[in-house]
VOPAKOL-189228 format. One record per residue: residue in one letter; x negated, z, y negated of N, C-alpha, C in turn. Coordinates in Angstrom, 1 decimal. Atoms other than C-alpha are relative to their C-alpha. Layout:
! residues N
+---+--------+--------+--------+--------+--------+--------+--------+--------+--------+
: r :   n.px :   n.pz :   n.py :  ca.px :  ca.pz :  ca.py :   c.px :   c.pz :   c.py :
+---+--------+--------+--------+--------+--------+--------+--------+--------+--------+
: A :      X :      Z :      Y :      X :      Z :      Y :      X :      Z :      Y :
...
+---+--------+--------+--------+--------+--------+--------+--------+--------+--------+
***
This chain:
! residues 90
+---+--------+--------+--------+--------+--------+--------+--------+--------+--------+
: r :   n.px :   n.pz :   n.py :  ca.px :  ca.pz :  ca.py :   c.px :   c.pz :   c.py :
+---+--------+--------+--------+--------+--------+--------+--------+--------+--------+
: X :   -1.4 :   -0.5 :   -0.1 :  -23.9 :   15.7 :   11.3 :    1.0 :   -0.9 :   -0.6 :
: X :   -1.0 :    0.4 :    0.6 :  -20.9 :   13.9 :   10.5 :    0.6 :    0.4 :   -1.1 :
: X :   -0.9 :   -0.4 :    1.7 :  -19.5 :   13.8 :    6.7 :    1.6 :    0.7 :    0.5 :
: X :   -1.5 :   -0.5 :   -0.4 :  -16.2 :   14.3 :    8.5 :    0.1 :    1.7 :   -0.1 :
: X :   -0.3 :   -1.3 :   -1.0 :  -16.7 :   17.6 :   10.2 :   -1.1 :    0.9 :   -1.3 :
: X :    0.8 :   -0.8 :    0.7 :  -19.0 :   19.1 :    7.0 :    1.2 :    0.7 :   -1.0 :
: X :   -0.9 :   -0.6 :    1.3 :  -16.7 :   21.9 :    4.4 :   -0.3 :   -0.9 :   -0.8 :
: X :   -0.2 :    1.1 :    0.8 :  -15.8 :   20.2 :    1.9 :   -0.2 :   -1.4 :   -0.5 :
: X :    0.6 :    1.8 :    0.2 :  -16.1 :   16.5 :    3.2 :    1.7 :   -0.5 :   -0.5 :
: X :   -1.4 :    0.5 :    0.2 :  -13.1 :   14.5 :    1.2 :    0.3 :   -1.5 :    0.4 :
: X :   -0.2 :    1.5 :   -0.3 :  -12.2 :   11.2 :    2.7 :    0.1 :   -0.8 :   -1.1 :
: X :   -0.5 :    1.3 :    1.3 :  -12.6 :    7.6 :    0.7 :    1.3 :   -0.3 :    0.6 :
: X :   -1.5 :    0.3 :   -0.2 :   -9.2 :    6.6 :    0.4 :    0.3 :   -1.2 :   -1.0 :
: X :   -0.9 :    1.1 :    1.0 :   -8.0 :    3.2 :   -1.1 :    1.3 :   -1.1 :    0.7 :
: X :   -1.2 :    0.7 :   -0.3 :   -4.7 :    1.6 :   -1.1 :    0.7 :   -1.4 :   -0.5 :
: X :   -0.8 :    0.8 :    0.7 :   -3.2 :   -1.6 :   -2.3 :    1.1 :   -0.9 :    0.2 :
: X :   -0.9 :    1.5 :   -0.4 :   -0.5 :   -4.2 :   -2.5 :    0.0 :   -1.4 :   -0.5 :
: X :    0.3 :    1.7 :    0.3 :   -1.1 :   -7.7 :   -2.4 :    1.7 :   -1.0 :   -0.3 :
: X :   -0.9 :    1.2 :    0.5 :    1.8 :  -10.1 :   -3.8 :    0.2 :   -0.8 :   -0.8 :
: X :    0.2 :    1.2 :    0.6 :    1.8 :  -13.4 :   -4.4 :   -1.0 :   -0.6 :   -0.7 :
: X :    1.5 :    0.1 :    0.7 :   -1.8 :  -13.6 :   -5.3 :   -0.5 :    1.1 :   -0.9 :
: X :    0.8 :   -0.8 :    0.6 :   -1.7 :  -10.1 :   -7.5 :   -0.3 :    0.7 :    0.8 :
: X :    0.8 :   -0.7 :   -0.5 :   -3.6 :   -7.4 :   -6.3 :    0.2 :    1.4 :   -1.0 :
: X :   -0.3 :   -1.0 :    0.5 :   -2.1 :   -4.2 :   -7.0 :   -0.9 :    1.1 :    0.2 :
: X :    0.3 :   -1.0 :   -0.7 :   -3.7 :   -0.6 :   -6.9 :    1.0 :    1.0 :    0.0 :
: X :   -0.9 :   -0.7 :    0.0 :   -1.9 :    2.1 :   -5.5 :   -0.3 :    1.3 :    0.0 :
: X :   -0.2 :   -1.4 :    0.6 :   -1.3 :    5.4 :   -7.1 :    0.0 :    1.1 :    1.3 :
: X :   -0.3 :   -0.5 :   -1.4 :    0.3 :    7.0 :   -4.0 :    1.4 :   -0.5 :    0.6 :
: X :   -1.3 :    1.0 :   -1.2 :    2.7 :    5.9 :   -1.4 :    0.7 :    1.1 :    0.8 :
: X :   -1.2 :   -0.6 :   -0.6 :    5.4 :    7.5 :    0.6 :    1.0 :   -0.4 :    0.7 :
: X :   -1.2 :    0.8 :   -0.9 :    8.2 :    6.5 :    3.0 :    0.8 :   -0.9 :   -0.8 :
: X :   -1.1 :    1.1 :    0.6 :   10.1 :    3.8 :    1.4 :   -0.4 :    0.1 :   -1.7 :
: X :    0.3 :    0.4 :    1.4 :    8.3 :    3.7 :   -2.2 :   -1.8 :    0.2 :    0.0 :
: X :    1.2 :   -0.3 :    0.7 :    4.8 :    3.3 :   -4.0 :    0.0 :    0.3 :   -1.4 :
: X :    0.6 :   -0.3 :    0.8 :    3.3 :    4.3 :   -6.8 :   -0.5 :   -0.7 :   -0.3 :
: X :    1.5 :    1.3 :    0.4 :    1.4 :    1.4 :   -8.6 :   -0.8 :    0.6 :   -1.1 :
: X :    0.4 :    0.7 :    1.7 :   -1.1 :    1.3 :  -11.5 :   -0.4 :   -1.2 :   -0.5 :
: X :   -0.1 :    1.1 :    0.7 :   -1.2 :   -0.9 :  -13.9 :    1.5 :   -1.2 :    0.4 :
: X :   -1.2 :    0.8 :   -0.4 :    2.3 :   -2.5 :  -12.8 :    0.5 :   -1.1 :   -1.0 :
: X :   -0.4 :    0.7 :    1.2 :    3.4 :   -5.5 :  -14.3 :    1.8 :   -0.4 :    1.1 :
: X :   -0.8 :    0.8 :   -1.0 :    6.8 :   -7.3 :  -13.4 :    0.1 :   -0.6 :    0.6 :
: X :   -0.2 :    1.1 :   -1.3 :    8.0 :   -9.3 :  -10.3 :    0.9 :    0.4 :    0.6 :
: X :   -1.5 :   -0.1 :   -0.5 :   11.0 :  -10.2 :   -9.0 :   -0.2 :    0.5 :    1.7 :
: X :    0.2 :    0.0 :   -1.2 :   11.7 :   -9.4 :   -5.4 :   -0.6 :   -0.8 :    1.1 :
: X :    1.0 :    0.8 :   -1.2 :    9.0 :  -10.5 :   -2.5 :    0.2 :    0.6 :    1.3 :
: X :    0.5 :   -0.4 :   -1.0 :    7.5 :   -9.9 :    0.5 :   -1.8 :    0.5 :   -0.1 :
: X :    1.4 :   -0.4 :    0.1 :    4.2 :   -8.0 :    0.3 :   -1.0 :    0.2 :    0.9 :
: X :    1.4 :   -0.6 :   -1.7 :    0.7 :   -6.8 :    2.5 :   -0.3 :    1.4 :   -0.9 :
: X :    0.3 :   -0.6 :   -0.2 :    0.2 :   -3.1 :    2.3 :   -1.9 :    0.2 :    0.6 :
: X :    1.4 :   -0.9 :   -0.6 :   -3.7 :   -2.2 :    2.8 :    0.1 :    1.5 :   -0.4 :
: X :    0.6 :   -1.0 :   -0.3 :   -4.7 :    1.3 :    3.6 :   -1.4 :    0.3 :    0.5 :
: X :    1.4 :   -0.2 :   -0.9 :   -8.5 :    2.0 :    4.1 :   -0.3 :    1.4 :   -0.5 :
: X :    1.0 :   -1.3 :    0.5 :   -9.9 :    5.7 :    4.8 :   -1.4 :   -0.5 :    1.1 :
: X :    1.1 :    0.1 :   -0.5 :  -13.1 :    5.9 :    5.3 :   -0.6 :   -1.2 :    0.6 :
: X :    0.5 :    1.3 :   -0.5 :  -13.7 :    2.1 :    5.8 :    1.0 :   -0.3 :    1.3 :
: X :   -0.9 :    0.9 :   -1.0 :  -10.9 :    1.8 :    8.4 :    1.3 :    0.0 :   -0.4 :
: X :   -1.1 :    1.3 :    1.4 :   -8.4 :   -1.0 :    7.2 :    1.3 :    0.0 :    1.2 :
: X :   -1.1 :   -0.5 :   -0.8 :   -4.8 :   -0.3 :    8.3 :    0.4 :   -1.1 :   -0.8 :
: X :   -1.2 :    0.8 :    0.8 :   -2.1 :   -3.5 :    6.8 :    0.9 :    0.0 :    0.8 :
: X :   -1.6 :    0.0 :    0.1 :    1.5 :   -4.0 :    6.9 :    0.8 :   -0.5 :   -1.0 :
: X :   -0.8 :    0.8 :    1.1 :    3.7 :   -6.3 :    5.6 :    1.8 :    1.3 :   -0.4 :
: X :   -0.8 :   -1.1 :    0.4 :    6.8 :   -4.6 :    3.5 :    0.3 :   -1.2 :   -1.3 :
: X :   -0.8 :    0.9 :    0.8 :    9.6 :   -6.0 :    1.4 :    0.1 :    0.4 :   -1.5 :
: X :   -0.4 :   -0.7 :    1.1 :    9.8 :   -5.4 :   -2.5 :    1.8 :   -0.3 :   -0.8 :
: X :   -1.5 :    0.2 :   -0.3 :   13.9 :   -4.4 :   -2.2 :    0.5 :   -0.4 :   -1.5 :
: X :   -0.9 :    0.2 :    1.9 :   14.3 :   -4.7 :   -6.5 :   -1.6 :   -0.6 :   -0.7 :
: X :    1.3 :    0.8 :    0.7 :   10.5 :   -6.1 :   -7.2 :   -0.5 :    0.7 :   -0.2 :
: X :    0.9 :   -1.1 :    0.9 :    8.0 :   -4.4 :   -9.4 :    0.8 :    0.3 :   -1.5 :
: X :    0.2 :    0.1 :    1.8 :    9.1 :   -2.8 :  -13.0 :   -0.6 :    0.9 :   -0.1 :
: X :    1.4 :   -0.9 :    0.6 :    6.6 :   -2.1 :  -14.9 :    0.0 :    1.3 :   -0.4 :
: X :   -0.6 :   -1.5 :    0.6 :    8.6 :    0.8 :  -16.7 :    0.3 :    1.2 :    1.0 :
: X :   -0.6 :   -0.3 :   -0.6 :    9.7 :    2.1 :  -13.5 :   -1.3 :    1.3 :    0.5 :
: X :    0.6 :   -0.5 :   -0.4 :    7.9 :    5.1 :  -12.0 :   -0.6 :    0.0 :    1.5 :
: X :    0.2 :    0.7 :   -1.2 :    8.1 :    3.8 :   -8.7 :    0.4 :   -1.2 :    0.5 :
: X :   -0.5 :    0.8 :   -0.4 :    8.5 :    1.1 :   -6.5 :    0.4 :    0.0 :    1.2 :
: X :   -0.1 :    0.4 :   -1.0 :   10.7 :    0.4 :   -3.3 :   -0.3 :   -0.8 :    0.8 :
: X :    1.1 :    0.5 :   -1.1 :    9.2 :   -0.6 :   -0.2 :    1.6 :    0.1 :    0.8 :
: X :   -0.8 :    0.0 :   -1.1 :   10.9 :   -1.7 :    3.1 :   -1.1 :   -0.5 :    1.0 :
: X :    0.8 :    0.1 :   -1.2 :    8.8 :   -1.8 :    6.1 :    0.2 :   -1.3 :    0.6 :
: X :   -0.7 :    1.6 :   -0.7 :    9.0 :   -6.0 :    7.3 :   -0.1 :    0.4 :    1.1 :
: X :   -0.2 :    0.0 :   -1.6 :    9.4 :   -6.8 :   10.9 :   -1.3 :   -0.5 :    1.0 :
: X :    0.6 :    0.8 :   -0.6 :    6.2 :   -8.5 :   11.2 :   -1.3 :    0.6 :    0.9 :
: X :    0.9 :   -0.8 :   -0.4 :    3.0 :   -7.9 :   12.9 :   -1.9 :   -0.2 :   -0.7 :
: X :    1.5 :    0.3 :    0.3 :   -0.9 :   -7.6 :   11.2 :   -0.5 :    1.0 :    0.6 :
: X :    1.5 :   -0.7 :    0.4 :   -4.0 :   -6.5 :   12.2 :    0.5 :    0.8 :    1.7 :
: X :   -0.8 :   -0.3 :   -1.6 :   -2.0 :   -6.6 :   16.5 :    0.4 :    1.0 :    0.1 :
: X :   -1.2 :   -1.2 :   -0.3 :    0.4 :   -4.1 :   15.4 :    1.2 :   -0.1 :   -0.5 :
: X :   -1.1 :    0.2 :    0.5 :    3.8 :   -3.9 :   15.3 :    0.7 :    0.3 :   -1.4 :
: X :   -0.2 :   -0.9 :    1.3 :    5.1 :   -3.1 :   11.5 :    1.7 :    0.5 :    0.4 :
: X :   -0.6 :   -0.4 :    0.5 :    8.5 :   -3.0 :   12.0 :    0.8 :    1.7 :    1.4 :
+---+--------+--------+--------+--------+--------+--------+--------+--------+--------+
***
């Protein structure tokens, strides 16, 4: 039987953001912001969004509109224009 379809199956779930060589994890996400842990500073970039449940790998590039601060409880996202993984992001 499929883990899916059993009561109480809970999907693996991991998220992160990749910029400029760090490797974020992410707390939780939302239309136009994440959540990080461990956040350190960085100025404004361009980032890669992963999403994988259950082993299938979703990316998306997305802009960071004020960067990372560490202090901050969240961070702003903007969806780029580009395309990974033969899908359109924006």
């Amino acid at each position: 039987m499929d883990p899916r379809h059993t009561p109480g199956y809970s999907a693996e779930v991991r998220m992160s953001l990749a910029v400029n060589g760090h490797v974020f994890s992410i707390a939780a996400m939302s239309p136009g912001r994440v959540v990080l842990r461990d956040a350190i500073d960085h100025p404004p970039a361009e980032g890669e969004i992963t999403l994988s449940i259950d082993g299938v790998r979703q990316q998306w590039r997305v802009h960071l509109i004020d960067g990372i601060v560490a202090r901050r409880e969240y961070t702003p996202i903007r969806r780029a224009s580009s395309e990974i993984n033969g899908q359109s992001a924006g």
